[in-house]
C-alpha positions in Angstrom: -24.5 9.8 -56.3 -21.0 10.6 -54.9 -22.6 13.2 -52.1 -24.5 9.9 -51.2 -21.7 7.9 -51.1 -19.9 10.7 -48.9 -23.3 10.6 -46.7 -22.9 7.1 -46.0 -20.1 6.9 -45.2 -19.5 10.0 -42.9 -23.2 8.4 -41.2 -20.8 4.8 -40.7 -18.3 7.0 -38.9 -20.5 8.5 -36.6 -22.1 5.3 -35.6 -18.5 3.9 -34.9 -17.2 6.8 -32.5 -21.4 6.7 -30.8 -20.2 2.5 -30.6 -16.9 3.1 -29.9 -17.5 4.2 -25.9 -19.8 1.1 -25.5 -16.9 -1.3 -26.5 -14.4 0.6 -24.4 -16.7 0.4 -21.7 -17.4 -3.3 -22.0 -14.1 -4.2 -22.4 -13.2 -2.4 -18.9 -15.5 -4.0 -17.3 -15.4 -7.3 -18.8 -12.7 -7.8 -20.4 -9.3 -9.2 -18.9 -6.9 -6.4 -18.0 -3.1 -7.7 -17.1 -2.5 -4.1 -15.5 -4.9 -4.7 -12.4 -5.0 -7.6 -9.5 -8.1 -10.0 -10.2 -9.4 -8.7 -6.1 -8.1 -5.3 -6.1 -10.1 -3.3 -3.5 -11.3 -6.5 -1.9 -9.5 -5.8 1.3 -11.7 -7.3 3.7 -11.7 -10.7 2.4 -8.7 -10.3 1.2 -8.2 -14.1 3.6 -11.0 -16.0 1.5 -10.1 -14.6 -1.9 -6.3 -15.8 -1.5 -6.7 -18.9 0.1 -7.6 -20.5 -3.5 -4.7 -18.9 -5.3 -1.7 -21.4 -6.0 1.3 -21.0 -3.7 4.3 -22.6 -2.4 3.6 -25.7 -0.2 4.9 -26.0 3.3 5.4 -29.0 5.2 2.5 -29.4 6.8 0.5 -29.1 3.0 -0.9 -32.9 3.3 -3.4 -32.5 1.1 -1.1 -31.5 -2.1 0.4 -34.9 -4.2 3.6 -35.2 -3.7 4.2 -34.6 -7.8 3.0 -30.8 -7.3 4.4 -30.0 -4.0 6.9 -27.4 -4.7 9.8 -27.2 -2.1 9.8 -25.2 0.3 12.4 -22.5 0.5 14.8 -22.3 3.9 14.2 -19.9 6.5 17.2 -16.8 6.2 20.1 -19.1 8.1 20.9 -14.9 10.2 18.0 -15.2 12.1 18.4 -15.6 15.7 17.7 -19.0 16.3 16.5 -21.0 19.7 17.6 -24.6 19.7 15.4 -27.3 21.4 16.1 -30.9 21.4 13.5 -33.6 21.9 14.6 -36.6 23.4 13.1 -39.8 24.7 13.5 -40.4 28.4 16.5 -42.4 30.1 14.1 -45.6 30.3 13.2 -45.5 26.4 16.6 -46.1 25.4 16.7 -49.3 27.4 16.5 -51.8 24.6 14.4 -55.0 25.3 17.5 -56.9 24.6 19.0 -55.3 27.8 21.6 -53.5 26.2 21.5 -49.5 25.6 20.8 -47.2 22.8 23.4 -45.6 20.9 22.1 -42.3 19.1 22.9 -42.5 15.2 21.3 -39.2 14.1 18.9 -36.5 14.3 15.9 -35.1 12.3 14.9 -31.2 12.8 13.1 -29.1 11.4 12.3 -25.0 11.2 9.4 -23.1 12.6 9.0 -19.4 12.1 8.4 -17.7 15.7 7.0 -13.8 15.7 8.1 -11.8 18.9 6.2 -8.8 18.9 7.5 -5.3 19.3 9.6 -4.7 22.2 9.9 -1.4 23.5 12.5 -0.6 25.7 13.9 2.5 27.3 17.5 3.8 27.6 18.5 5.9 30.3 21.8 8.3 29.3 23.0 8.7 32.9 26.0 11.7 32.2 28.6 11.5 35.3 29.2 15.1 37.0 33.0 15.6 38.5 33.8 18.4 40.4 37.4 19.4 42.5 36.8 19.3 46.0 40.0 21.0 47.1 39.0 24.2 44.7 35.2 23.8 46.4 37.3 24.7 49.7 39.8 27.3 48.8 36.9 29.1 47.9 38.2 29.4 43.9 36.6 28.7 41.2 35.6 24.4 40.8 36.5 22.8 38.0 33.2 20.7 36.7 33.8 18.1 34.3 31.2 15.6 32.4 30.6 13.5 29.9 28.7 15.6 26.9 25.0 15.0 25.8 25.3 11.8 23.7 24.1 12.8 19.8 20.7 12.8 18.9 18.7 12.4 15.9 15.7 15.0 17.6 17.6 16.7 20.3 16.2 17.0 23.5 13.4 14.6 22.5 13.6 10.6 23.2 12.9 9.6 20.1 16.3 6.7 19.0 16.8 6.3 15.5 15.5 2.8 16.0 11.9 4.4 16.9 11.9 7.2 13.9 13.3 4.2 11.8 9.6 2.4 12.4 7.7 5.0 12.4 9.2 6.4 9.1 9.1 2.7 7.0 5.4 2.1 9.1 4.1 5.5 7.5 6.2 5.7 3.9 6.6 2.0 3.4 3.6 0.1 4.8 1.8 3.1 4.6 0.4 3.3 8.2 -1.3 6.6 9.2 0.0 8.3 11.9 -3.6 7.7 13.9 -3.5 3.8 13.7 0.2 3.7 15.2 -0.9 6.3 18.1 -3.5 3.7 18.1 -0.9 0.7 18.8 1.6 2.8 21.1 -1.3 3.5 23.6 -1.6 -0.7 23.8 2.1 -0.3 25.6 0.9 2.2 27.7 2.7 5.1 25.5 1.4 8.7 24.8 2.7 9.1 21.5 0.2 11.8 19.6 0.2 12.2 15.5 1.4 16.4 16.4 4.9 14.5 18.1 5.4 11.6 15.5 4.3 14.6 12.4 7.1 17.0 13.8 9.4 14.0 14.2 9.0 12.7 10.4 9.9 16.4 9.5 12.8 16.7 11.2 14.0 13.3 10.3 13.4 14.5 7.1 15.7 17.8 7.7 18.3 15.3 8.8 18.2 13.7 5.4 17.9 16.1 3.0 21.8 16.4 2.9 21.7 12.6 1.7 18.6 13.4 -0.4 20.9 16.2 -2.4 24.0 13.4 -3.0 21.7 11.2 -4.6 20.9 14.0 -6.7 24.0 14.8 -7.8 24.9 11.2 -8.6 21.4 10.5 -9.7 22.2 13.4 -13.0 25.6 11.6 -13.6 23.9 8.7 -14.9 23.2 7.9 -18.3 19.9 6.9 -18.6 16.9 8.1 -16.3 13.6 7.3 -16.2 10.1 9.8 -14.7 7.0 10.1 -14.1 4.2 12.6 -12.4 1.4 11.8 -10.3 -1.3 14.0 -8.5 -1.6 15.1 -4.6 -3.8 17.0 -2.8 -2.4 20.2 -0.6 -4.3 21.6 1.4 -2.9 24.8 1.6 -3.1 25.4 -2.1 -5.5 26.8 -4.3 -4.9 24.6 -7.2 -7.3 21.4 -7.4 -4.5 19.0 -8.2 -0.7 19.7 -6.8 2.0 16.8 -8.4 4.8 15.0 -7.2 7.5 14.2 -9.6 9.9 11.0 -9.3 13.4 10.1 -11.1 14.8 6.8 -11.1 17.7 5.2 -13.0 18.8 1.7 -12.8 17.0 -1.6 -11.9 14.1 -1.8 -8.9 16.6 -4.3 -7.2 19.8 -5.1 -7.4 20.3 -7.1 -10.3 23.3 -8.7 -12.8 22.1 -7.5 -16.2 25.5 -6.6 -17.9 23.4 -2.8 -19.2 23.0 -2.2 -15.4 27.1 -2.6 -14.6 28.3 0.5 -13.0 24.7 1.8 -12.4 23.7 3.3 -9.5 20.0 2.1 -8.4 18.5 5.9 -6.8 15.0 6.9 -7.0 14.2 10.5 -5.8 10.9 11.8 -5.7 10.7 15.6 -6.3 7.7 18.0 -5.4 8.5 21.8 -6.5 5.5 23.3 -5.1 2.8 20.9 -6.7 3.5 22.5 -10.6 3.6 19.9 -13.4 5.2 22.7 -15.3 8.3 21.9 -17.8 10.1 24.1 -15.3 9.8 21.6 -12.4 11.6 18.8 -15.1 14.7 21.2 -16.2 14.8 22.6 -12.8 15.5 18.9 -11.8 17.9 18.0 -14.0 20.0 21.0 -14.0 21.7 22.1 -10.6 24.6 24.0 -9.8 26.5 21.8 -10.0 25.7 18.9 -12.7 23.6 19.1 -15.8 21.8 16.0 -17.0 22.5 14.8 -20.6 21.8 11.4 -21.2 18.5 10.2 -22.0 15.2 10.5 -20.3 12.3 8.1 -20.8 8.7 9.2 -20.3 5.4 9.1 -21.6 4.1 11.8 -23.8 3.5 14.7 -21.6 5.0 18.4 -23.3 6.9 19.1 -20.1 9.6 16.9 -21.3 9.7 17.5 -24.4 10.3 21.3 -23.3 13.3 19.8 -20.7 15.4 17.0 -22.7 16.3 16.8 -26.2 17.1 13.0 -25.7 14.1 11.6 -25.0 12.7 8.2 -25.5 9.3 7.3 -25.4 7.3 4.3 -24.3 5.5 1.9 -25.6 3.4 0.4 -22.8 1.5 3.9 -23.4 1.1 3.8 -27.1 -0.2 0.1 -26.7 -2.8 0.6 -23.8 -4.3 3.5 -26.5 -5.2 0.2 -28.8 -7.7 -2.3 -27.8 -8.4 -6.1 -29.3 -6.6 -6.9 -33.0 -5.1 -3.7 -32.9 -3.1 -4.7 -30.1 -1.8 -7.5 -32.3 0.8 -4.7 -34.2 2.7 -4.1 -30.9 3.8 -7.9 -29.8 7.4 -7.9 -31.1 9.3 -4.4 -31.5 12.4 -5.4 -31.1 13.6 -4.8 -34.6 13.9 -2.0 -36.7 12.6 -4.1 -39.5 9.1 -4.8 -37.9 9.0 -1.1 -36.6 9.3 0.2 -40.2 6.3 -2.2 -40.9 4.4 -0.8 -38.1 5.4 2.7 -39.1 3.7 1.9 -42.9 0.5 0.8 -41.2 0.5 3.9 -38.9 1.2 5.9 -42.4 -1.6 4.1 -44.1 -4.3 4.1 -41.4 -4.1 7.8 -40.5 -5.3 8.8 -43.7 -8.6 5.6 -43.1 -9.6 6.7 -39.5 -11.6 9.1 -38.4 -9.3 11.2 -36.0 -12.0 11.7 -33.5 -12.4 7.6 -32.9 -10.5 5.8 -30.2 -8.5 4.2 -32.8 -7.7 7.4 -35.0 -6.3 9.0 -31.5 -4.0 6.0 -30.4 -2.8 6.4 -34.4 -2.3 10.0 -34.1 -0.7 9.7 -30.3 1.7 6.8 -31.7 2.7 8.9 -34.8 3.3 12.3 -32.5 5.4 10.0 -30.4 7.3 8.0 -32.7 10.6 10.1 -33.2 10.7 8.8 -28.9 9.3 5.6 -29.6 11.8 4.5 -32.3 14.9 5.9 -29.9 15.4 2.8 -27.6 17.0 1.5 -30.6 19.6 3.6 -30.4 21.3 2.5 -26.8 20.9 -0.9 -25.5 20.6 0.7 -22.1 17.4 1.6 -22.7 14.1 0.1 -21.6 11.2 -0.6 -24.5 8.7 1.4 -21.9 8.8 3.5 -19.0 7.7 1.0 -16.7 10.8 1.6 -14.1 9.1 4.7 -13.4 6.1 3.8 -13.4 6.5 1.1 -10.5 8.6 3.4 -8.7 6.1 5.7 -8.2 3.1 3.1 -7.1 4.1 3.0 -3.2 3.6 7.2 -3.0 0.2 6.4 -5.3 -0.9 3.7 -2.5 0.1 5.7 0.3 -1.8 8.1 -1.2 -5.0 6.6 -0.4 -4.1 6.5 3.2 -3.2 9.7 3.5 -5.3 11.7 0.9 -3.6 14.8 1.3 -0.5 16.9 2.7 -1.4 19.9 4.8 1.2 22.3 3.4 4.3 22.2 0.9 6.4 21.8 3.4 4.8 18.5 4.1 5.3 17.3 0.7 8.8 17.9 0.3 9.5 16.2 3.3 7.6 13.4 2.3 8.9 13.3 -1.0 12.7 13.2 0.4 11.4 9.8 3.2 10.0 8.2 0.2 12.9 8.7 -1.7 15.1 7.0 1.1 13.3 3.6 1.5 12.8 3.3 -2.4 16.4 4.0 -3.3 17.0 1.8 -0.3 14.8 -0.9 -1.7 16.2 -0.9 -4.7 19.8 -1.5 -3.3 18.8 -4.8 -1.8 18.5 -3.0 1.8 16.2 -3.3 4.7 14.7 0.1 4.8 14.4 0.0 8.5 18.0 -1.0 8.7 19.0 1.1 6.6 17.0 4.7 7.9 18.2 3.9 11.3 21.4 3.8 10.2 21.6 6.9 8.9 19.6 8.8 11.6 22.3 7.4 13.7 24.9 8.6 11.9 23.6 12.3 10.5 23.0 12.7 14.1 26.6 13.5 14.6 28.0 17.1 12.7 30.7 15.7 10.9 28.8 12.7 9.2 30.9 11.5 6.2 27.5 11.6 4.0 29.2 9.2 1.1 30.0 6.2 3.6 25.7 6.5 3.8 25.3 6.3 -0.1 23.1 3.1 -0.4 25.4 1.3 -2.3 28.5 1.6 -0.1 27.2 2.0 3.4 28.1 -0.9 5.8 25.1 -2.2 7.6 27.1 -4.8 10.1 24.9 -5.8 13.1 26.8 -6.1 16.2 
């Protein structure tokens, strides 16, 4: 009797793990998902799809009560502005009475005007001056004039301002090189993807410098978040290659007393595609500076094998749960409800088949739970490693533009631009602003590189 008891109950497991990929697979594909857009993909009528979604009203929203109309926010007051008045002509402000109008105010109101790109050229005209008198003694002339102004790509005419927008077009927008060949030629410009692909690597040879200070401050900080994601090289053998990314502090600038002295840097890192532990410690261990605060993650063994002070996340450990389950992760914010959590994690393991869905988000949760449990130790730390996780979404959708790098080489440099307009992003600065600003300036040999650091460089416009 007990074998058939044993029987019947080793046949109910089987028919839950043959169910459980059904569910799972339902519940992708039905079920809500707060991790994805509603029309992601849907990039061709991308116009139809959002004209039903609730936004801010403008003025001219007629149709909208005037209960729901939400006010409209005013256009940034350091745009350059054009000024023009309406008025009336000199025989409307005749009154009928005889007598003349006085003006008593004025209404206005704000349009937004778009001037498209302007491309200009500037011509460096250097001044030669020679001595005459010396031309006719017959000695030696004394030349003189002015020396070649500093360039970012010498003897090339590309200005910072034009490697500023093709750099944020590529690495921000994520623009392929083809389609902005594509909209030079419109001005009548010959500008081919082999010029603008050496340019991006030499730009990117010009910030390395400003790539390794970041570093170094980046490992002084106390808490750091990172995450891996895959690339394809060409000109490697492996299927997948991997580009790491570090990040501490807040995406944008922002007045949370734990973020007080923080500096917002986000460095991506690839170390020839690996995704070995020795790409982490590599990292976070220079000449110089040695990192030793924490390091949140997910559950990958490389960091495990790099940081003794890791924490873990538990966006991760959730997502391995579906439906009721889900339930036992809503408020962890206590060490009182994680012990309860901890007793049902206890219990369960010894219930659930290890081979289901649910007995391997027990077991990952369990394995994890020394990292889990640590964010209660600092209240620096995050309750997941989201930061990371957003930080390395623009290189994942540029990605899809670009598919793959050609050679390493290519992937460190674009792991160093990428790492500019992020960190820059996360400062509060216009990347474009800020990248031309520093092309300018590590244009010239004796750049002060810490006056460029994103949160202390000056980005006055004249």
């Amino acid at each position: 009797m007990a074998s058939q008891y044993s029987e019947i109950a080793e046949l109910k497991q089987s028919v839950q793990r043959l169910l459980e990929p059904f569910r799972l697979a339902q519940q992708q594909r039905f079920g809500a998902s707060s991790e994805s857009h509603n029309y992601q993909g849907e990039l061709f009528n991308e116009a139809e799809v959002t004209l039903d979604e609730p936004e801010e009203s403008t003025a001219d929203d007629v149709s909208v009560s005037p209960k729901k109309r939400a006010k409209r926010k005013p256009l940034p007051k350091d745009l350059p502005r054009e000024i023009i008045t309406h008025d009336i002509s000199e025989a409307d402000k005749q009154c009928a009475c005889g007598h003349q109008l006085t003006l008593m105010e004025q209404d206005s109101s704000e349009k937004l005007k778009f001037v498209p790109a302007q491309i200009s050229v500037i011509e460096h005209v250097r001044l030669k001056y020679s001595c005459k008198h010396c031309d006719t003694k017959g000695t030696q002339a004394n030349i003189k004039q002015a020396p070649v102004p500093a360039s970012p790509i010498p003897k090339g005419f590309a200005t910072p301002s034009l490697l500023s927008q093709l750099i944020t077009s590529k690495y921000q927008y994520a623009l392929p090189l083809y389609r902005q060949e594509t909209l030079f030629k419109q001005y009548g410009i010959e500008l081919s993807r082999q010029t603008m692909s050496d340019w991006m690597m030499k730009s990117a040879a010009l910030f390395k410098p400003l790539y390794d200070l970041l570093h170094q401050h980046l490992l002084t900080q106390g808490v750091l978040h990172a995450d891996e994601t895959t690339l394809k090289v060409i000109n490697d053998e492996r299927v997948k290659s991997y580009m790491w990314v570090y990040c501490s502090g807040a995406d944008r600038p922002s007045l949370e007393p734990r973020y007080k002295g923080v500096n917002s840097i986000v460095l991506y890192d690839y170390q020839d595609g690996s995704r070995a532990s020795t790409c982490v410690s590599g990292f976070l261990a220079t000449e110089h500076t040695v990192f030793n605060g924490y390091l949140q993650v997910d559950g990958y063994a490389a960091y495990q094998r790099a940081n003794d002070k890791l924490v873990g996340c538990w966006a991760h450990a959730r997502r391995k749960f579906k439906v009721k389950e889900r339930l036992y992760f809503r408020r962890t914010h206590s060490s009182a409800q994680l012990a309860t959590l901890k007793q049902w994690l206890d219990k369960s393991v010894q219930q659930v088949s290890k081979q289901s869905a649910l007995g391997r988000a027990i077991h990952y949760t369990i394995n994890q739970w020394p990292k889990l449990s640590r964010y209660l130790e600092d209240g620096r730390l995050n309750i997941d490693n989201n930061r990371a996780e957003r930080a390395v979404k623009p290189f994942v959708i540029g990605r899809k533009n670009w598919l793959f790098n050609h050679n390493h080489r290519g992937a460190e440099a674009r792991a160093i631009l990428y790492s500019i307009i992020e960190t820059a992003k996360a400062n509060g600065l216009t990347p474009f602003d800020y990248i031309e600003h520093c092309l300018e300036q590590l244009s010239h040999p004796n750049c002060d590189l810490s006056s460029l650091l994103p949160w202390r460089v000056k980005l006055g416009k004249a």
